[in-house]
N, CA, C and O atoms as a MOPAC input file, in Angstrom:
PM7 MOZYME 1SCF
protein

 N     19.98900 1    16.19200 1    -7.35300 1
 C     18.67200 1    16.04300 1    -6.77500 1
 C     18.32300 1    17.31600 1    -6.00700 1
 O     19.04600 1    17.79200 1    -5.13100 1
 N     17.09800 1    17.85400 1    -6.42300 1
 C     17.07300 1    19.20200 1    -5.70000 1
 C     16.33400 1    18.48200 1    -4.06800 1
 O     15.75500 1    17.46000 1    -3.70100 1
 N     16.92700 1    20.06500 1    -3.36700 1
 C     16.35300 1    19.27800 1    -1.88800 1
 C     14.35500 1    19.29300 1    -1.31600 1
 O     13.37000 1    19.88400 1    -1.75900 1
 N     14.54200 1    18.45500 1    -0.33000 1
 C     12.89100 1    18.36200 1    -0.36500 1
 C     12.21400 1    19.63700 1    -0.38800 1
 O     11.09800 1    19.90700 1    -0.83300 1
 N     12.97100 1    20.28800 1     0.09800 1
 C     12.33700 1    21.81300 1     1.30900 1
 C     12.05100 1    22.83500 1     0.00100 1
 O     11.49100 1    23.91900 1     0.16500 1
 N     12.58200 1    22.27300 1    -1.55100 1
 C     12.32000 1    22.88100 1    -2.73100 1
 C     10.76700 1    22.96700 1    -3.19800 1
 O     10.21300 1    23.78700 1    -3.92900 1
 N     10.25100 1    21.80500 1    -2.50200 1
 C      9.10000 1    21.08600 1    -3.12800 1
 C      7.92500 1    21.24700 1    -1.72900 1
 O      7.78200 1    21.04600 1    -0.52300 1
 N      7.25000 1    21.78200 1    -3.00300 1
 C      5.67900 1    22.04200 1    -1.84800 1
 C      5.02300 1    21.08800 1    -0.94200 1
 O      4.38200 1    20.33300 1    -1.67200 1
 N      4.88000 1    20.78100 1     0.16700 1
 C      4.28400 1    19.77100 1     1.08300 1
 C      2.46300 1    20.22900 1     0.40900 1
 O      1.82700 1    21.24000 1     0.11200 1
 N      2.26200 1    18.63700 1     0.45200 1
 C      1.20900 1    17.85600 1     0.23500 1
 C      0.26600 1    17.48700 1     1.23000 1
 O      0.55200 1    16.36300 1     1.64200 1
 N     -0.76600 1    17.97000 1     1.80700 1
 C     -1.27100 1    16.90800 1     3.03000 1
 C     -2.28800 1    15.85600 1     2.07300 1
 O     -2.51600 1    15.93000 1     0.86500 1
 N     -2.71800 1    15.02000 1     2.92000 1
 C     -4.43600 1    14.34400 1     3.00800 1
 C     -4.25300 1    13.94700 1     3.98200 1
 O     -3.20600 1    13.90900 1     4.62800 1
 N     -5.72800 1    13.42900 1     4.33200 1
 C     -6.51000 1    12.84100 1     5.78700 1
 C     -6.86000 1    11.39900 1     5.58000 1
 O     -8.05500 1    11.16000 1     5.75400 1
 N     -6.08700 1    10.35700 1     5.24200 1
 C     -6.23500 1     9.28300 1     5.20700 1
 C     -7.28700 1     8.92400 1     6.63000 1
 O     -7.24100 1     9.57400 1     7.67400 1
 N     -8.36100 1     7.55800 1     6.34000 1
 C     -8.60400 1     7.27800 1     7.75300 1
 C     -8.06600 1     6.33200 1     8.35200 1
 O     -7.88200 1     5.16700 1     8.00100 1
 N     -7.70000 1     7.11900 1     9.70400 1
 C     -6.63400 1     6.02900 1    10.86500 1
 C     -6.69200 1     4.62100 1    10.68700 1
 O     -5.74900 1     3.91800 1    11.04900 1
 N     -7.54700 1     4.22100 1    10.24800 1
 C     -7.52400 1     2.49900 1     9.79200 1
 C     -7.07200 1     2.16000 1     8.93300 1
 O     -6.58800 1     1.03300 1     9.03800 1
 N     -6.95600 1     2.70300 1     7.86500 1
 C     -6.47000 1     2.43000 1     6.80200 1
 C     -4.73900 1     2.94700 1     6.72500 1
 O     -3.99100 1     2.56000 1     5.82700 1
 N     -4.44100 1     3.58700 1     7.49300 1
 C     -3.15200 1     4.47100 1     7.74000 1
 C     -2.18900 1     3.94000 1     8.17500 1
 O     -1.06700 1     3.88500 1     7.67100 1
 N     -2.79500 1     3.23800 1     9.75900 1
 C     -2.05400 1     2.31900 1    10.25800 1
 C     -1.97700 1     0.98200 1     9.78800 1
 O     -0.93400 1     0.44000 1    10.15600 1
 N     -2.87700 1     0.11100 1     8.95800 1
 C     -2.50900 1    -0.81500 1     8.07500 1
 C     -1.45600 1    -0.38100 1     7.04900 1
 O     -0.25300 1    -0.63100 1     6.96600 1
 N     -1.82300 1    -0.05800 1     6.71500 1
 C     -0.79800 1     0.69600 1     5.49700 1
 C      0.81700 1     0.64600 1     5.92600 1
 O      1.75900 1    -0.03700 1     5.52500 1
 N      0.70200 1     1.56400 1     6.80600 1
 C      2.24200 1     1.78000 1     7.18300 1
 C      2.71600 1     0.30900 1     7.68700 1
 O      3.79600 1    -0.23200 1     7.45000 1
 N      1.58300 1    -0.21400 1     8.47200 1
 C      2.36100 1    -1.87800 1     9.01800 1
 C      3.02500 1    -2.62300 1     7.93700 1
 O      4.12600 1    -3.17300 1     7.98000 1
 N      1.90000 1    -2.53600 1     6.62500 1
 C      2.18500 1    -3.55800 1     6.14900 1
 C      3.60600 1    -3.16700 1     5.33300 1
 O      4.61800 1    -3.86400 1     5.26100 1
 N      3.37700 1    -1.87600 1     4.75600 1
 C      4.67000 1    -1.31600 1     3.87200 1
 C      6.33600 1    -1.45000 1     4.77000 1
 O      7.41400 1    -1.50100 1     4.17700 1
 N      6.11300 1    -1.49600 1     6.75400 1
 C      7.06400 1    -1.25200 1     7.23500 1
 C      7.40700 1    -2.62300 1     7.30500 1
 O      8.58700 1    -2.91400 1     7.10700 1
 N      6.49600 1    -3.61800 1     7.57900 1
 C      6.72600 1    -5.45400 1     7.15300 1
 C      7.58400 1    -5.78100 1     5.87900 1
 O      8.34800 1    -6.74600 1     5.87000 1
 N      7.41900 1    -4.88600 1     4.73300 1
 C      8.51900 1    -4.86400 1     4.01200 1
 C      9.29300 1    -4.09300 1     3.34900 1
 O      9.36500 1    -4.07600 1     2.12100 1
 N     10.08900 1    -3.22300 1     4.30500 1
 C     10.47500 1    -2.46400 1     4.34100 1
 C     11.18700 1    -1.38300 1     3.96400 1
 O     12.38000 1    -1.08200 1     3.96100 1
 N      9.68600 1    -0.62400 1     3.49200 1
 C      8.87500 1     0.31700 1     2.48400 1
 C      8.32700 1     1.74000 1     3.52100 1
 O      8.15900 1     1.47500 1     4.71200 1
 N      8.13000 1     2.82600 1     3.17900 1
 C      7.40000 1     3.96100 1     3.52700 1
 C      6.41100 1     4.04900 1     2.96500 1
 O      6.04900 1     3.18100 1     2.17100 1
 N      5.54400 1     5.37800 1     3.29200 1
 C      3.87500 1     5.39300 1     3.09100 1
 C      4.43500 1     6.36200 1     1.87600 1
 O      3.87200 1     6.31800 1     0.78200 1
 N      5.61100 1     7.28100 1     2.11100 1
 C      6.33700 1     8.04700 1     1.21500 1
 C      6.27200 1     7.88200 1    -0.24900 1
 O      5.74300 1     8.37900 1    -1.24400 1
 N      7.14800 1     6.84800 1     0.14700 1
 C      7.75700 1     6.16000 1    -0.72500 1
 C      6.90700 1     5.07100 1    -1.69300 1
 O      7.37700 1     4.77500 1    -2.79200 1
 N      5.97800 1     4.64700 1    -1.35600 1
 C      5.07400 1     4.09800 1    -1.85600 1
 C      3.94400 1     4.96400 1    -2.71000 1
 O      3.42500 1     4.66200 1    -3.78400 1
 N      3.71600 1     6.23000 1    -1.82100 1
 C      2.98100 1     7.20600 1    -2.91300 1
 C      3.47100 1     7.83100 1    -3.97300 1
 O      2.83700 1     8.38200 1    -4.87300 1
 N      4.62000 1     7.73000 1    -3.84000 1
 C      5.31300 1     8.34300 1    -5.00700 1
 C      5.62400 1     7.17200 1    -5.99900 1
 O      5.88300 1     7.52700 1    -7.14900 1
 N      5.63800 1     5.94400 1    -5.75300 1
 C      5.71800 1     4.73100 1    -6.57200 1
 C      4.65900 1     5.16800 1    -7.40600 1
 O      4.67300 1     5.26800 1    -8.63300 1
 N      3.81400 1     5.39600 1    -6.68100 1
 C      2.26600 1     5.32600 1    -7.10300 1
 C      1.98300 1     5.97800 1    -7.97500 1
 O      1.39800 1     5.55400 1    -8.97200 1
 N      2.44700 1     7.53100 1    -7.73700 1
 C      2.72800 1     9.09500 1    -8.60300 1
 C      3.30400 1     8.54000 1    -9.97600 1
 O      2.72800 1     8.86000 1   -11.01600 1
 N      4.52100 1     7.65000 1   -10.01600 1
 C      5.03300 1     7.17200 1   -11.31300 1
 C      4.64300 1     6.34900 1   -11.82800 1
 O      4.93500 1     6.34600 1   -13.02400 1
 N      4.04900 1     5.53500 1   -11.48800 1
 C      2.92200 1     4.15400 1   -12.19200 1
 C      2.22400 1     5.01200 1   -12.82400 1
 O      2.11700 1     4.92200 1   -14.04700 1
 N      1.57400 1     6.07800 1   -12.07200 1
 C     -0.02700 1     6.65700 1   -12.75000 1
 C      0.72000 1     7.38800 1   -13.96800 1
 O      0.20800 1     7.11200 1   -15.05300 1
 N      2.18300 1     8.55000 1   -14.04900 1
 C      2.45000 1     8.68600 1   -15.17700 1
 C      2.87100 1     8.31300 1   -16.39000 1
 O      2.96800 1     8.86300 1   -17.48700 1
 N      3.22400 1     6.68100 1   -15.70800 1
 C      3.77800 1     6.09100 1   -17.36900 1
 C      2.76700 1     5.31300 1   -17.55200 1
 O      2.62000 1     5.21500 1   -18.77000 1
 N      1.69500 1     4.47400 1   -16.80000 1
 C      0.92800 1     3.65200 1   -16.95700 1
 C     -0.59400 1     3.77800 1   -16.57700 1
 O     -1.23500 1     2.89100 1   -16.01400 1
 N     -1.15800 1     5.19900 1   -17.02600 1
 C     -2.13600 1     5.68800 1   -16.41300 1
 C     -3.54000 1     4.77000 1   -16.70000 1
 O     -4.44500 1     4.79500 1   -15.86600 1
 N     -3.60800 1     4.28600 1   -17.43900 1
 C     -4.52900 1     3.22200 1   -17.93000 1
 C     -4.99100 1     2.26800 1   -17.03600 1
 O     -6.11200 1     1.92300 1   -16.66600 1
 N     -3.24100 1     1.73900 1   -16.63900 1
 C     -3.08700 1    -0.11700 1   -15.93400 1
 C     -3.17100 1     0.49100 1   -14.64500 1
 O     -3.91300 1    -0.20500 1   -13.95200 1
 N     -2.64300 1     1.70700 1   -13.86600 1
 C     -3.05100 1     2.25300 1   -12.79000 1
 C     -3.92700 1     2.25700 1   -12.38000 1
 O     -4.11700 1     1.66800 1   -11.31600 1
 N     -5.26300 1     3.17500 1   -13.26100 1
 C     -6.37700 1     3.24800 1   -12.99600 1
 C     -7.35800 1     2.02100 1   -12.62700 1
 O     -8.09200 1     1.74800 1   -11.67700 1
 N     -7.02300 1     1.44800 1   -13.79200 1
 C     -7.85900 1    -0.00600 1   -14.23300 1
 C     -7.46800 1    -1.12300 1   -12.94600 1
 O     -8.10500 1    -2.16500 1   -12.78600 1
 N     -6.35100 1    -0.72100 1   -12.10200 1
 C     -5.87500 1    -1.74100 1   -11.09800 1
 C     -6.73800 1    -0.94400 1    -9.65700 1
 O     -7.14800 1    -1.53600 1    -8.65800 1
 N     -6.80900 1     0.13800 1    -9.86800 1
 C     -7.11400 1     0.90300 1    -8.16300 1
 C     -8.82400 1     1.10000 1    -8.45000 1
 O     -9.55200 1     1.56700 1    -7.57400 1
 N     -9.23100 1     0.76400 1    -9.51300 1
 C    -10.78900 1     1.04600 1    -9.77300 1
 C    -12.08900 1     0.24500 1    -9.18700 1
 O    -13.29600 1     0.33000 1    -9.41300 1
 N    -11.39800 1    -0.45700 1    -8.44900 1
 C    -12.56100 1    -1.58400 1    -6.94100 1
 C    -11.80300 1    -1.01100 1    -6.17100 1
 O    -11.90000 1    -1.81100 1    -5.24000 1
 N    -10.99000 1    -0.11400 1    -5.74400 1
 C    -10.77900 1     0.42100 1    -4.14700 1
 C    -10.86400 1     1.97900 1    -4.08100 1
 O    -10.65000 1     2.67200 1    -3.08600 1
 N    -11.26600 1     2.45100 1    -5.49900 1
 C    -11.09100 1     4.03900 1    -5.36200 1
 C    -12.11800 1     4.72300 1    -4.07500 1
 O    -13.26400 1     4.27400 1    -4.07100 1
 N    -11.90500 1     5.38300 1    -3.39300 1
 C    -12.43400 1     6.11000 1    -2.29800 1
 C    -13.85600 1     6.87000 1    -2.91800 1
 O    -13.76900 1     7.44800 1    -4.00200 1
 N    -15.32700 1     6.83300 1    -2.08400 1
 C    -16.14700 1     7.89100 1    -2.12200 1
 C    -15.38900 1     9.20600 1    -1.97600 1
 O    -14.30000 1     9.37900 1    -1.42800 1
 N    -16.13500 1    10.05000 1    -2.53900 1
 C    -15.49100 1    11.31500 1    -2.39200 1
 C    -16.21000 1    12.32000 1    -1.10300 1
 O    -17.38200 1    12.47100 1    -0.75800 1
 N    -15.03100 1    12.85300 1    -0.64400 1
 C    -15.55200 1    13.31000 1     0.84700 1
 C    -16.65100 1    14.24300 1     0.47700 1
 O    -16.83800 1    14.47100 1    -0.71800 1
 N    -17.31800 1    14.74500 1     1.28500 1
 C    -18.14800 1    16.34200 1     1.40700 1
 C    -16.76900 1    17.59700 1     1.34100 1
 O    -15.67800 1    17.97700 1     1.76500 1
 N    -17.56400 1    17.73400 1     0.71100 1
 C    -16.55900 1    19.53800 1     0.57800 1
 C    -16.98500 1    20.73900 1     1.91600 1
 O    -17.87500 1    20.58400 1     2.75200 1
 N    -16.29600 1    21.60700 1     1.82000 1
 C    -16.66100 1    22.48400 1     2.81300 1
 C    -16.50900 1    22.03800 1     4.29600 1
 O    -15.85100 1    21.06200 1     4.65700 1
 N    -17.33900 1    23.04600 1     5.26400 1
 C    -17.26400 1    22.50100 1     6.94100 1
 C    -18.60300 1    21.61600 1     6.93500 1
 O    -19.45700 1    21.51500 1     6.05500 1
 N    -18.54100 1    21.19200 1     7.81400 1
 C    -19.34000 1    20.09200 1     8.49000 1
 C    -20.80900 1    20.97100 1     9.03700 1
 O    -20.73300 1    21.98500 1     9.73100 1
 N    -22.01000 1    20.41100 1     8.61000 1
 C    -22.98300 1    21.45300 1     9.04600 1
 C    -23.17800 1    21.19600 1    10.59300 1
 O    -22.94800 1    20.15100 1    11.20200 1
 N    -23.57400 1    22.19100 1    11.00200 1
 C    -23.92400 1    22.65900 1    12.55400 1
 C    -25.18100 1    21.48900 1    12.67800 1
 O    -25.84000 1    21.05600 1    11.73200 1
 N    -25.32200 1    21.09300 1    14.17100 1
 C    -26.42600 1    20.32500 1    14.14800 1
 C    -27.66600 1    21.51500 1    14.33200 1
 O    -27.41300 1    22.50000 1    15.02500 1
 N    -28.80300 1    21.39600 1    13.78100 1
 C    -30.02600 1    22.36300 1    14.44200 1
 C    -30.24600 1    22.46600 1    15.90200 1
 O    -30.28700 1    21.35000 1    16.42100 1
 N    -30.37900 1    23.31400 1    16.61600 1
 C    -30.71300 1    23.56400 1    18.01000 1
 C    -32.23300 1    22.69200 1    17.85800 1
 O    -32.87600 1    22.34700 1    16.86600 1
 N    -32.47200 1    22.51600 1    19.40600 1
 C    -33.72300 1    21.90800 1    19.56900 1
 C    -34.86300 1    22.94900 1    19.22700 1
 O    -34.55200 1    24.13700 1    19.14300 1
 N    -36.34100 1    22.49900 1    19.00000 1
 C    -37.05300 1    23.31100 1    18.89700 1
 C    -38.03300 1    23.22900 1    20.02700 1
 O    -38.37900 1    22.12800 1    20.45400 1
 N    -38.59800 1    24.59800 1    20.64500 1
 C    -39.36200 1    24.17900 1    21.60300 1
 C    -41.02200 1    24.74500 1    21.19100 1
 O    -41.48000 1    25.73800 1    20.62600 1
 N    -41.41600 1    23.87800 1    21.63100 1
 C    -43.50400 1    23.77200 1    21.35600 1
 C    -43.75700 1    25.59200 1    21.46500 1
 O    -42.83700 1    26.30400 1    21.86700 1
 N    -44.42300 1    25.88200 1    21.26300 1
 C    -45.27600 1    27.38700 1    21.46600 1
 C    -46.73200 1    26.90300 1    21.32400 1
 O    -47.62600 1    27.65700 1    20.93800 1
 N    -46.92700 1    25.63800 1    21.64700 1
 C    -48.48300 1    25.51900 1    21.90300 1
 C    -48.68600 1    25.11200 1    23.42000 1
 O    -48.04800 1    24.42200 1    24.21500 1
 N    -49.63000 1    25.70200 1    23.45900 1
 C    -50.23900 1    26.01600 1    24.97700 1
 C    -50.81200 1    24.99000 1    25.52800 1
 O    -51.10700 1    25.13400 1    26.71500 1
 N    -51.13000 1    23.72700 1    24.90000 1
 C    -51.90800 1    22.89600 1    25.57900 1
 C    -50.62100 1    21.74500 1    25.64900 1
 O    -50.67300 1    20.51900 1    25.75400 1
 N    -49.88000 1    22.33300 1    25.58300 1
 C    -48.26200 1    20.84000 1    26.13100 1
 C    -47.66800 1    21.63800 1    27.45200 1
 O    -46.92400 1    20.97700 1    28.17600 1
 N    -47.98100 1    23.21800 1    27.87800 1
 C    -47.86900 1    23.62600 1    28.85200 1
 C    -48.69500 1    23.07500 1    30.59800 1
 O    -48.30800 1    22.99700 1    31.76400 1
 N    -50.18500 1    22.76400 1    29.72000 1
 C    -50.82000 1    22.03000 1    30.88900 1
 C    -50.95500 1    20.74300 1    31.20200 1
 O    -51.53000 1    20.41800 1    32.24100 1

């Protein structure tokens, strides 16, 4: 078995609600979030069909790409009669 530190780290940004369910329920039977994605990794390669066809009412919207836009600064009047 080659060692982990062989193999490129992976992130995502799961959201905290869903994260901490997750781990409860997988640690209730006692399972990792790990270990479960990689279940997952091998279902989808031998059974990419029954995978799909099973996760296809929970698949995620897809985030926005890029940074987050700036909010607009306020704008202020240049008409003269909100001055008086």
């Amino acid at each position: 078995m080659a060692s982990q530190h062989d193999q490129p780290q992976r992130s995502w940004r799961p959201d905290p609600d869903e994260y901490e369910t997750a781990q409860s329920l997988l640690s209730d039977r006692g399972q990792s979030i790990t270990a479960y994605l990689r279940a997952c990794l091998r279902w989808l390669e031998h059974e990419p069909d029954a995978a799909l066809a099973a996760l296809a009412p929970y698949w995620p919207e897809p985030r926005p790409t890029g940074r987050p836009r700036s909010p607009k600064p306020a704008t202020t009047s240049t008409d003269s009669s909100a001055r008086d």
